[in-house]
DRENLO-120691 format. One record per residue: residue number from 0; residue in three letters; x negated, y negated, z negated of N, C-alpha, C, O in turn. Coordinates in steps of 0.02 Angstrom, whole numbers, always signed. Atoms other than C-alpha are relative to their C-alpha. Example, Ala and Ser with C-alpha at 12.3 -4.5 7.8 and 13.67 -1.06 7.14 Angstrom:
     k     r   n.east   n.north     n.up   ca.east   ca.north    ca.up   c.east   c.north     c.up   o.east   o.north     o.up
     0   ALA      -45       +59       +0      -615       +225     -390      -45       -60       +0      -97       -59      -33
     1   SER      +42       +59       +3      -684        +53     -357      +39       -55      -37      +14      -110      -45
//
This chain:
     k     r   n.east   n.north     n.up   ca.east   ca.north    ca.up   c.east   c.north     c.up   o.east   o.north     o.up
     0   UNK      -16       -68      +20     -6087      -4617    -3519      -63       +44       +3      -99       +51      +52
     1   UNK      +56       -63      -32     -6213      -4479    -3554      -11       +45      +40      +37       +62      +74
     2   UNK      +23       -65      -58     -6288      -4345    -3448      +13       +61      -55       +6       +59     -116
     3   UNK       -9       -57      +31     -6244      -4176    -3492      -54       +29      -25      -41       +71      -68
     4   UNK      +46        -8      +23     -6404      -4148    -3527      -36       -32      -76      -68        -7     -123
     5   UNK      +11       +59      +52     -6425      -4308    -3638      +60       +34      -57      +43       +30     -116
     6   UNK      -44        +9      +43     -6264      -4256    -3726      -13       +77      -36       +6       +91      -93
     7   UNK       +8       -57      +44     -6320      -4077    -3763      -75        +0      -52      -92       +40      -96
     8   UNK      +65       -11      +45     -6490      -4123    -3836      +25       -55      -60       -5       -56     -114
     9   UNK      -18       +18      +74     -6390      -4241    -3956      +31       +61      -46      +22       +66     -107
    10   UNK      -34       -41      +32     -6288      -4096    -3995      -34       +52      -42       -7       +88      -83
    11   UNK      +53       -42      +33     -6443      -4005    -4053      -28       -49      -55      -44       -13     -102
    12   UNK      +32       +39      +31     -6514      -4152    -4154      +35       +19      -51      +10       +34     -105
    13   UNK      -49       +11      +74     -6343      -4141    -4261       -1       +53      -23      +11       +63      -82
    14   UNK      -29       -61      +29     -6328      -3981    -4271      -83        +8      -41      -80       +43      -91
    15   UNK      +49        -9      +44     -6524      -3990    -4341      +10       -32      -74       +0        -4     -128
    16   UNK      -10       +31      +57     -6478      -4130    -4460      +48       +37      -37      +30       +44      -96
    17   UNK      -38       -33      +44     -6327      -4030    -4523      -21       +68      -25       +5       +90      -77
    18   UNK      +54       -53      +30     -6447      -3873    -4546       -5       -31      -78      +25       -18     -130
    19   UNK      +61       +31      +54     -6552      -3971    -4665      +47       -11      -66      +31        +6     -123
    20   UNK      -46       +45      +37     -6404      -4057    -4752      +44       +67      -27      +73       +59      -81
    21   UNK      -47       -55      +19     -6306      -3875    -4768      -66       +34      -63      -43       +78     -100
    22   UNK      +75       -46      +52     -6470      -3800    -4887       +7       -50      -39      -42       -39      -75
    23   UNK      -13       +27      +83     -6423      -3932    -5034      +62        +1       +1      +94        -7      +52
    24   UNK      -49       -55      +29     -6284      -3866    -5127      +59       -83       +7     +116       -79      +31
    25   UNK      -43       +64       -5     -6206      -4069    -5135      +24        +7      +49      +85        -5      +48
    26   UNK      -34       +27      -21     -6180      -4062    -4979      +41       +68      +33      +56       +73      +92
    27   UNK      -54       -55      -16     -6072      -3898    -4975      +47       +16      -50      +34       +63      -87
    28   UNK      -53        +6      +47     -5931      -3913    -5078      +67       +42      +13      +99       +57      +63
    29   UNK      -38       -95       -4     -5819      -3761    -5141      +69       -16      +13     +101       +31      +38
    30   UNK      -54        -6      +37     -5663      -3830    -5176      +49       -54      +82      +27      -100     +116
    31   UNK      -31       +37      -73     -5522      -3889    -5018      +17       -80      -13      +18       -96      -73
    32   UNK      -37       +31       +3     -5457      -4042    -4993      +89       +12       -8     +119       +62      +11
    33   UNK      -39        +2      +26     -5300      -4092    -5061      +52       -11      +43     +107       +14      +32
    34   UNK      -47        +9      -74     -5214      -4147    -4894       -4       +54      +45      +37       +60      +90
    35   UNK      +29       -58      -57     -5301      -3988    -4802      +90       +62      -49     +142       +80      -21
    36   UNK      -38       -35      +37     -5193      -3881    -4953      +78        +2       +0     +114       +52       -3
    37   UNK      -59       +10       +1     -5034      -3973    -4948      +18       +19      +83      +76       +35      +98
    38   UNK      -31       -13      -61     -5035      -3945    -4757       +5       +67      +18      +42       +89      +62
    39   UNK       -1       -77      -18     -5053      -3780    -4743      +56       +55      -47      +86      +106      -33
    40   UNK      -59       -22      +23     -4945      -3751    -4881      +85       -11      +54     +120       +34      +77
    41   UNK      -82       +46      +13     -4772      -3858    -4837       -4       +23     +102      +49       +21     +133
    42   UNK      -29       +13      -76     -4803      -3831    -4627       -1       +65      +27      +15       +66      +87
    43   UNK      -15       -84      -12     -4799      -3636    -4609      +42       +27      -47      +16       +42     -101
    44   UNK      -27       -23      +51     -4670      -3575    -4699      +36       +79      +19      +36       +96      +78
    45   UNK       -3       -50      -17     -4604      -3405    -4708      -67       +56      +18      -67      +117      +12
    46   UNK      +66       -62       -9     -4778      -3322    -4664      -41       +46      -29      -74       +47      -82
    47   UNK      +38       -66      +59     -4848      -3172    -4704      -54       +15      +22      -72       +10      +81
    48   UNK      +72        +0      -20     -5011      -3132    -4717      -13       +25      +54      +28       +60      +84
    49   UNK      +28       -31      -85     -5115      -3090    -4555      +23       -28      +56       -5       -35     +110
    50   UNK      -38       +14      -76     -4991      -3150    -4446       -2       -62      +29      +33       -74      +78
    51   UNK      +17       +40      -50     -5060      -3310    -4399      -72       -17      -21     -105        -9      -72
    52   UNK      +77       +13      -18     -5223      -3372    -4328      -14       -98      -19      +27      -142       -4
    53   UNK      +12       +61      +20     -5289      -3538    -4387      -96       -11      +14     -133       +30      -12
    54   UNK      +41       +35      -10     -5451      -3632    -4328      -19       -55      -34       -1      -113      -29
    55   UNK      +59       +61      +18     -5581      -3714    -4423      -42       -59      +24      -86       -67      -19
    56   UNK      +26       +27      -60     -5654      -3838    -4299      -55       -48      -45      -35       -82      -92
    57   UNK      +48       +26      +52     -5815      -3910    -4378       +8       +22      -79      +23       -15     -126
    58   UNK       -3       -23      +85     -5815      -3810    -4543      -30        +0      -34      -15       +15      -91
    59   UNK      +61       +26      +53     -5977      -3856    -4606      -25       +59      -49      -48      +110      -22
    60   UNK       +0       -45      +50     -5999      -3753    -4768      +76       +47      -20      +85       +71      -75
    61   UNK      -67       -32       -7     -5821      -3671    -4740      +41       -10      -70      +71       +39      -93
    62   UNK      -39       +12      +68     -5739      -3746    -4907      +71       +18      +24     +113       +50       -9
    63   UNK      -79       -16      -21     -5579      -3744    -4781       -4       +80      +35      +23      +132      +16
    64   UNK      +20       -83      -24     -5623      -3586    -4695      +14       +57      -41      +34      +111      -20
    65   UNK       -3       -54      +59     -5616      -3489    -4849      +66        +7      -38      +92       +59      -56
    66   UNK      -63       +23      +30     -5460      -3580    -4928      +50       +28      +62     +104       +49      +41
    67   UNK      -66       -33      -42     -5352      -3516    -4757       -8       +43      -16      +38       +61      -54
    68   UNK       -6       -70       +1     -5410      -3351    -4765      +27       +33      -48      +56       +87      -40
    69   UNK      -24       -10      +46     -5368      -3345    -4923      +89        -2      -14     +127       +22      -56
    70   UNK      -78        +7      +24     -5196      -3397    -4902      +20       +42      +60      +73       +25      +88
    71   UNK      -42       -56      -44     -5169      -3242    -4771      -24       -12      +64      -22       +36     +101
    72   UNK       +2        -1      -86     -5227      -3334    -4586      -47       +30       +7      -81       +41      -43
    73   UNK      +29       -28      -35     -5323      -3251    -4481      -42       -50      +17      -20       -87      +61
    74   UNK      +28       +65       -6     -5472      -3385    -4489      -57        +6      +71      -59       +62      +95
    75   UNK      +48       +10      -33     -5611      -3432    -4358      -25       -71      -23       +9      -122      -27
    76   UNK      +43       +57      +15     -5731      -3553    -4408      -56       -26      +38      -99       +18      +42
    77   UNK      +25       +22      -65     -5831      -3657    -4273      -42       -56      -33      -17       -96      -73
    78   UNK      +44       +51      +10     -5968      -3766    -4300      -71        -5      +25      -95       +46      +49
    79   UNK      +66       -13      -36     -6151      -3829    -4240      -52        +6      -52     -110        -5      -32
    80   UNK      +46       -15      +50     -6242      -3794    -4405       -1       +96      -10      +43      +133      -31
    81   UNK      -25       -71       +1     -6276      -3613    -4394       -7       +19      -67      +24       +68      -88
    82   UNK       +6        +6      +81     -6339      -3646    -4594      +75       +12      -28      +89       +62      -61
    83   UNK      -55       +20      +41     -6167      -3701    -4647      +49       +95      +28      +69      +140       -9
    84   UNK      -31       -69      -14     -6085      -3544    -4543      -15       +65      -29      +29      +108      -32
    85   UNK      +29       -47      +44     -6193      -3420    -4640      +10        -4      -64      +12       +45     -101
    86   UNK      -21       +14      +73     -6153      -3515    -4802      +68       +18       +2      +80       +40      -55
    87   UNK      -61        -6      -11     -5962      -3489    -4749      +13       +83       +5      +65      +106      -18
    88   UNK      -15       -64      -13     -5973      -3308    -4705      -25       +37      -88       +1       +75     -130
    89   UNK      +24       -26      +71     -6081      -3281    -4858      +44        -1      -61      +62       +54      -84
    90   UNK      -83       +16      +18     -5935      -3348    -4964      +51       +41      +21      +69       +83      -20
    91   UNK      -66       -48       +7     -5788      -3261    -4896      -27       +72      -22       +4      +108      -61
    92   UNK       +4       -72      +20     -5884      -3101    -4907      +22       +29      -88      +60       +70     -113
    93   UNK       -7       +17      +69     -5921      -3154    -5096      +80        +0      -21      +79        +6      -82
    94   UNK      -56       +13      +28     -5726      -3171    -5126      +39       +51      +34     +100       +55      +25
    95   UNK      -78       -48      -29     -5649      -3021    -5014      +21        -1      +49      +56       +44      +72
    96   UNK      -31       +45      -52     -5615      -3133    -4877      -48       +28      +68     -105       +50      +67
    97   UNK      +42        -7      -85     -5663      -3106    -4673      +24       -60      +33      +83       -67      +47
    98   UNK       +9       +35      -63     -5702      -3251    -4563      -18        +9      +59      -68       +43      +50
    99   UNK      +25        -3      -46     -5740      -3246    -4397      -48       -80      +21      -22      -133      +38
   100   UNK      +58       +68       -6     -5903      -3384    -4376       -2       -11      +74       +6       +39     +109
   101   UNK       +8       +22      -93     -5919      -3450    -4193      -45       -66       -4      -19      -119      -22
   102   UNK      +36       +51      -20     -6083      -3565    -4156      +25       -54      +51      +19       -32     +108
   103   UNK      -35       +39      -62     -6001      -3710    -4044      +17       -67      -36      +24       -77      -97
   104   UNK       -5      +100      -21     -5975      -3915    -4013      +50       +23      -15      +63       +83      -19
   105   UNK      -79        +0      +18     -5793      -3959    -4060       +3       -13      +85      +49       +24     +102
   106   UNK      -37       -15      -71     -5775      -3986    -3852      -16       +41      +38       +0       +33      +97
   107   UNK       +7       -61      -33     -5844      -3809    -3805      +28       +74      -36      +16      +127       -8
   108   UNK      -64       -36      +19     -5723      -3701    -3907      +33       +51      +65      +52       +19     +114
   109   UNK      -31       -15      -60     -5654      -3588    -3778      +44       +73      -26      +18      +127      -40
   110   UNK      -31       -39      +38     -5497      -3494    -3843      +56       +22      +59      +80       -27      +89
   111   UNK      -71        +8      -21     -5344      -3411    -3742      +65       -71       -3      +92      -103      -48
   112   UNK      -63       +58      +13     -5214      -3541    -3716      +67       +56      -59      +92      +112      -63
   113   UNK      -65       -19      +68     -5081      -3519    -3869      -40       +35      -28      -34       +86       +6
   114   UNK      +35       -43      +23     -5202      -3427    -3966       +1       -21      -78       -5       +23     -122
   115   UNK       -4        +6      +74     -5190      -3510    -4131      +53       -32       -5      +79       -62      +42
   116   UNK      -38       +26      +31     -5068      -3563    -4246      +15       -67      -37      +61      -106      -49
   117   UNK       +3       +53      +45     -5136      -3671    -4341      -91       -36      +28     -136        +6      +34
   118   UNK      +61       +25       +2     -5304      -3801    -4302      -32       -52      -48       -1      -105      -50
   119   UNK      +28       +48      +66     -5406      -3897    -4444      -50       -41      +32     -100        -9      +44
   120   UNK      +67       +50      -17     -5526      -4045    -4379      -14       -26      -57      +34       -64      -58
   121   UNK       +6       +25      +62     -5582      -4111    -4563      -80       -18       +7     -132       +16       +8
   122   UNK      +69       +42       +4     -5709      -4266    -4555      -56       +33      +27     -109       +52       +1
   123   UNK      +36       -14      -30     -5765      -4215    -4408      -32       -47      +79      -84       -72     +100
   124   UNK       +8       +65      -35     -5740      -4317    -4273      -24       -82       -4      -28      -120      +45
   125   UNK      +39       +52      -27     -5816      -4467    -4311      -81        +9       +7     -115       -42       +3
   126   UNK      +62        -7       -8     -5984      -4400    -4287      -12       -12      +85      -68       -23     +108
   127   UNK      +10       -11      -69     -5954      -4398    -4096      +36       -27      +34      +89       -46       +9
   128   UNK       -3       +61       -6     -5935      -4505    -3959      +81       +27      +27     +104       +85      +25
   129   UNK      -77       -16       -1     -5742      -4530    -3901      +13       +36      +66      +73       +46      +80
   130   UNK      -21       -37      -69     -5759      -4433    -3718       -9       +54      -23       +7       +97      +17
   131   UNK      +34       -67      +33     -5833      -4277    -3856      +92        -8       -8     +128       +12      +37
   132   UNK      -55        +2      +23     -5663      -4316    -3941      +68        +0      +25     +118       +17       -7
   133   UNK      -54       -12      -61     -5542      -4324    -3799      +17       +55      +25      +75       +76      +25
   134   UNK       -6       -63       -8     -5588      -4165    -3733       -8       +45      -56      -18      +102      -37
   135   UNK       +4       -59      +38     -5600      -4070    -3895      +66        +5      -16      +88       +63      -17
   136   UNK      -65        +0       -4     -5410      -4136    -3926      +45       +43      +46      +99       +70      +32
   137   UNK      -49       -18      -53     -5356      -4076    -3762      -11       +84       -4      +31      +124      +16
   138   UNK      +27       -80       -7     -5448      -3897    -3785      +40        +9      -74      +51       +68      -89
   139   UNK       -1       -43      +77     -5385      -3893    -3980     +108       +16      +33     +144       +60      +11
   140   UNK      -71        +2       -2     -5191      -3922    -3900       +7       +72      +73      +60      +100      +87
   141   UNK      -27       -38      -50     -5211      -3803    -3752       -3       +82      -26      +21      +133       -1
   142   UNK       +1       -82      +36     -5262      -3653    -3887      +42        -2      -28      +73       +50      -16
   143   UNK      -62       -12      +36     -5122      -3685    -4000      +80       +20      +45      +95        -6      +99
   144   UNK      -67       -27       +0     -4944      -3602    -3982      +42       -69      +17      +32      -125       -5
   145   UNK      -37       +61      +18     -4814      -3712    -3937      +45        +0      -59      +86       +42      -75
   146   UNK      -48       +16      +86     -4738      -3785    -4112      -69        +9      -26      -79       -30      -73
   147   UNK      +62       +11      +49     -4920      -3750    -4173      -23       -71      -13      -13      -121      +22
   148   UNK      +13       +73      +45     -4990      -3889    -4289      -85       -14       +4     -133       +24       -1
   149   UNK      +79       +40      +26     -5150      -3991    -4304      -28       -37      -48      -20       -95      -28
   150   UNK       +8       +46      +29     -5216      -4075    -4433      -70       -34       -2     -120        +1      -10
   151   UNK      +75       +20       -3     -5366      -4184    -4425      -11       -90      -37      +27      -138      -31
   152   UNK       +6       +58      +35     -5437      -4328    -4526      -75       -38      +26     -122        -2      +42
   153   UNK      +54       +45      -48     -5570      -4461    -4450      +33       -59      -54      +83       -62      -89
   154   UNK      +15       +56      +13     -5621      -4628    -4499      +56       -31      +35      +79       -18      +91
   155   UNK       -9       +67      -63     -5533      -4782    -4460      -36       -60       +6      -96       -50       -5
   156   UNK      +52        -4      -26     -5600      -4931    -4408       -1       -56      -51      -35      -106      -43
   157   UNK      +11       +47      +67     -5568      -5021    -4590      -54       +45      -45      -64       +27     -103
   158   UNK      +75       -39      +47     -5713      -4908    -4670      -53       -30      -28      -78       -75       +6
   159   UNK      +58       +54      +31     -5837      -4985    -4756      -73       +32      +49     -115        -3      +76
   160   UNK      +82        +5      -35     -5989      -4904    -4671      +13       -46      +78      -35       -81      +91
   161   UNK      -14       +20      -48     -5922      -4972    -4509      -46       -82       +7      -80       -98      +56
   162   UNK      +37       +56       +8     -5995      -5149    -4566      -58       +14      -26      -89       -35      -47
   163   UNK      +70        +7       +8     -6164      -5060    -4609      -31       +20      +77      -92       +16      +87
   164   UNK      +14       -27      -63     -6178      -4997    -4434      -19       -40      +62      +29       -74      +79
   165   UNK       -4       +55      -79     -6242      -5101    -4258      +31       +64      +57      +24      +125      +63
   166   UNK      -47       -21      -65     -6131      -5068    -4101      -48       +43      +47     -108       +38      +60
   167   UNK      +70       -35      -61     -6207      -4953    -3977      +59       +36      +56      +46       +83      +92
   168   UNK      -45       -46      -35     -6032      -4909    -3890      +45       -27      -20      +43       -68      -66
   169   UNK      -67       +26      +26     -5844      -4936    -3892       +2       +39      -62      -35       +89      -59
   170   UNK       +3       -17      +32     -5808      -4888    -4052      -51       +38      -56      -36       +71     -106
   171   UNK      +59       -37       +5     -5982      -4829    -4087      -50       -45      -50      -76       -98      -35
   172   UNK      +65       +33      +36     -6102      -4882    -4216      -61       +41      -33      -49       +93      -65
   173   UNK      +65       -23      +43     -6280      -4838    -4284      -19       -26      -59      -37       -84      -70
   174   UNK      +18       +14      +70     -6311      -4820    -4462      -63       -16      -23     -108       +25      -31
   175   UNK      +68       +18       +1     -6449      -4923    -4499      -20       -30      -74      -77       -52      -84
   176   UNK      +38       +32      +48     -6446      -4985    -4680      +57       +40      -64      +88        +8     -107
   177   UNK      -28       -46      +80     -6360      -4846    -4818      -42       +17      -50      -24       +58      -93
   178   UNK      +47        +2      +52     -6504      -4856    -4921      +36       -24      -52      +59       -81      -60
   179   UNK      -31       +24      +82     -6434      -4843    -5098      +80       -35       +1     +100       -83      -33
   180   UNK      -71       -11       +3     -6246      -4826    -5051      +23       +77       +9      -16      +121      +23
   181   UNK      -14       -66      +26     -6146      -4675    -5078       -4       +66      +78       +1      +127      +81
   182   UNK      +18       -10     -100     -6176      -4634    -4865      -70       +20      +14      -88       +32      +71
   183   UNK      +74        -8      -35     -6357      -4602    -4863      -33       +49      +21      -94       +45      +30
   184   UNK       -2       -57      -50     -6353      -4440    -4781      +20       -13      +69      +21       +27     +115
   185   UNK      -34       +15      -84     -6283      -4530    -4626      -23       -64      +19      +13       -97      +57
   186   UNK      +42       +16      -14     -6429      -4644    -4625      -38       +31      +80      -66       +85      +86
   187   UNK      +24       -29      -56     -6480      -4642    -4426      +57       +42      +52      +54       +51     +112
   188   UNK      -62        -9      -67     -6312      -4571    -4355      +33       -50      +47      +20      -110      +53
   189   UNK      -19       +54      -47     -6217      -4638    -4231     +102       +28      -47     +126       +83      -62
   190   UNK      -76        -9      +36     -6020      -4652    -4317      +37       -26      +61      +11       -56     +108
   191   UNK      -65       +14      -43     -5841      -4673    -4220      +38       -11      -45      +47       +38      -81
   192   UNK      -61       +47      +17     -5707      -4792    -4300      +23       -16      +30       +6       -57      +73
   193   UNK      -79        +6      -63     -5541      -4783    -4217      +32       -31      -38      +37       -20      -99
   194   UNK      -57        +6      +20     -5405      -4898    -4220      +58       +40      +11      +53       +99      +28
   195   UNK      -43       -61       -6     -5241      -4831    -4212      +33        -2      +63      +74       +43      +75
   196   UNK      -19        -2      -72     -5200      -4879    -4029      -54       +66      +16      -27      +116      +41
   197   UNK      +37       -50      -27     -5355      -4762    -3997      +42       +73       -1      +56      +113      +44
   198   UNK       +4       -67      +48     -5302      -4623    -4114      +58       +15      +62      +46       +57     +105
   199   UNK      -68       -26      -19     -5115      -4620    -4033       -9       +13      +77      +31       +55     +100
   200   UNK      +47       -29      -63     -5223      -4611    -3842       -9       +74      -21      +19      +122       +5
   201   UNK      +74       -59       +3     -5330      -4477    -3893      +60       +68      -12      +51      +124      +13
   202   UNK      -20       -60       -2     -5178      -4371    -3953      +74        -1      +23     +124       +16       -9
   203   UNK      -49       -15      -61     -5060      -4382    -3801      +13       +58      +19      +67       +71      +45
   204   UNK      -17       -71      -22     -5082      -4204    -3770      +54       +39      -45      +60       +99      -33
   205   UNK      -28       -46      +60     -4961      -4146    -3925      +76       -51      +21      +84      -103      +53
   206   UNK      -93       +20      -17     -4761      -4186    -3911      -10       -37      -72      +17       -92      -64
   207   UNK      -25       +29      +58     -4767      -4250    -4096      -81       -20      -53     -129       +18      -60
   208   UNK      +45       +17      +35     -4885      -4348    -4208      +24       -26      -67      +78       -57      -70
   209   UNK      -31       +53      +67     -4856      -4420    -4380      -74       -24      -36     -109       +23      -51
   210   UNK      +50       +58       +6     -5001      -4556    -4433       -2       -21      -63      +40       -64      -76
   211   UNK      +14       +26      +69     -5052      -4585    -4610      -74       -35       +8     -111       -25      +55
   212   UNK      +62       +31      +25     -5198      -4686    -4670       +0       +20      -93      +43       +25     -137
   213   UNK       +6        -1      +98     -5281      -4659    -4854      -69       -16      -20     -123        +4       +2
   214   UNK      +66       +37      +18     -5403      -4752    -4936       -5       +25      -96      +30       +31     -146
   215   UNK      +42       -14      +70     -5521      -4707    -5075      -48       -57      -29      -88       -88       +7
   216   UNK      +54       +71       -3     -5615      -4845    -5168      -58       +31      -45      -40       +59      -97
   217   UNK      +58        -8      +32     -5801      -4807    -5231      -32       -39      -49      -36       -94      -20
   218   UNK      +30       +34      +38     -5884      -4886    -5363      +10       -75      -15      -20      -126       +2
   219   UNK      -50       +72      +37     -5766      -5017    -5457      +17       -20      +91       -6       -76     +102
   220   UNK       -3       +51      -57     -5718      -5062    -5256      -21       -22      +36       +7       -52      +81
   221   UNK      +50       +41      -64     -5887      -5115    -5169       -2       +52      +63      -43       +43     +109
   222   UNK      +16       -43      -61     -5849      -4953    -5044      +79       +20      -15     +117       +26      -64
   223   UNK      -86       -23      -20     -5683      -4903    -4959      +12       +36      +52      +25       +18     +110
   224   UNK       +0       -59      -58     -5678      -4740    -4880      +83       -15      +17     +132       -24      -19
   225   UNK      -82       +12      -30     -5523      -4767    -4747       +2       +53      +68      -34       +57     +118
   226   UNK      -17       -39      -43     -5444      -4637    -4657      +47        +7      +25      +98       -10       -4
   227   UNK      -64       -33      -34     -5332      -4566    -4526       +4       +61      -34      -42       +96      -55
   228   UNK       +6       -69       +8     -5250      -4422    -4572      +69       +10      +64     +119       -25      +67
   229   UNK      -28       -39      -73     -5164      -4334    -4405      +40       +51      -24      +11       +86      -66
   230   UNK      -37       -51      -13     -5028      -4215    -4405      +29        +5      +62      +59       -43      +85
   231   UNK      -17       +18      -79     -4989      -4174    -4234      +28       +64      +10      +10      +103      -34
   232   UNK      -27       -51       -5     -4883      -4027    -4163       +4       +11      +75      +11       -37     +113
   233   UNK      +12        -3      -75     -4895      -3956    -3993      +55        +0      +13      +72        +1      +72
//
C-alpha cells in the first residue's frame, strides 16, 4: 500500500497529465453520455428545478456537469484537472448555466452527510488504485440523502486494454504498449479492472445496486471497450 505521501504525489502527476490532455479539444467532449441522460432522466422524477443537488465526481471537461445543470440540479463538479474545471465553468457560463467547480481526488470530497441527491462517477474510477476507490464510495454514499442515487461506470476486467497492460497490483495494470490503438492517451497509466465480485464489495455501503455491463466494439472488433455500469441507491 502507498504512503500518503506517495499517494498524493501520484495524485499530482494525474492531475498534471489530465491538465495537458484537457487543452486538446478531442479530449473534451460536449455532448453527455447516453446512459448518464437516461439516468437522470427516468430516476428523479417529479423534480423541479433547483431543488436537488447532484455531484459530478471526476468531471473532467464537465460534458456531464453542464447537461445536469441544465436539466435544473444544483451541480458541483469535482475534479484534479484544474484545466478541465475552467473548461467546465467556462461552458456553463457560455450557456446560462452555474456550476459550482471544487479542485479535489474522488476520496477527498468532503460534503455534509445527505447533502446530495444525486452522484455521477463517469469513467473515472479506473484510473485509481482500489483503497482510492473504496473510500471515495463510502464518502460518495455518506453525502447522499437516503433514497439518493449513484451512478458510476468503470472498466471491467474483460476490456481489451487490460491485456495491453503488466500487473503492478490486484487489479492493477501499467499501460505499456497503446501505441497505435484507439487508448494512446493512457500510454504510461496505471488502470483498475474489476470483476464483479469486486464491484459488488466496493459498493456495500448503498442498500440497493443494479449491475449492468456494456460493451462497445472498435474497429471491425480488434478492441472491446467493456463496462460496468452501477446504479446504486443509498
Amino acid at each position: 500500500m502507498r504512503t500518503g505521501a506517495e499517494q498524493a504525489e501520484k495524485q499530482t502527476d494525474l492531475g498534471r497529465r489530465w491538465n495537458d490532455l484537457h487543452a486538446e479539444p478531442r479530449y473534451c467532449p460536449r455532448y453527455p453520455d447516453e446512459a448518464v441522460v437516461r439516468w437522470a432522466l427516468t430516476s428523479f422524477p417529479g423534480r423541479a428545478p433547483g431543488e436537488m443537488r447532484a455531484l459530478d465526481l471526476g468531471c473532467g471537461a464537465g460534458r456531464h456537469s453542464v447537461f445536469l445543470a441544465s436539466e435544473g440540479f444544483q451541480t458541483v463538479a469535482a475534479d484534479l484537472s484544474r484545466k478541465g474545471l475552467d473548461g467546465a465553468a467556462q461552458r456553463a457560463t457560455s450557456e446560462g448555466l452555474e456550476i459550482d467547480t471544487q479542485l479535489a481526488a474522488i476520496d477527498q470530497i468532503d460534503f455534509p452527510s445527505g447533502y446530495f441527491d444525486a452522484v455521477l462517477c463517469y469513467s473515472v474510477y479506473c484510473y485509481a488504485p482500489i483503497d482510492q476507490i473504496a473510500t471515495s464510495i463510502e464518502r460518495v454514499a455518506d453525502a447522499l440523502k437516503p433514497g439518493g442515487r449513484f451512478l458510476c461506470c468503470t472498466r471491467t476486467n474483460a476490456d481489451w486494454r487490460r491485456s495491453f497492460g503488466r500487473p503492478t497490483g490486484s487489479d492493477r495494470f501499467l499501460m505499456e504498449a497503446l501505441s497505435g490503438t484507439p487508448a494512446e492517451a493512457e500510454e504510461g497509466l496505471e488502470l483498475t479492472f474489476l470483476d464483479e465480485a469486486s464491484i459488488r464489495n466496493l459498493f456495500k455501503p448503498f442498500s440497493r445496486i443494479e449491475l449492468n455491463r456494456r460493451s462497445v466494439t472498435r474497429q471491425d472488433g480488434q478492441f472491446v471497450d467493456d463496462d460496468w455500469l452501477v446504479e446504486a441507491e443509498r
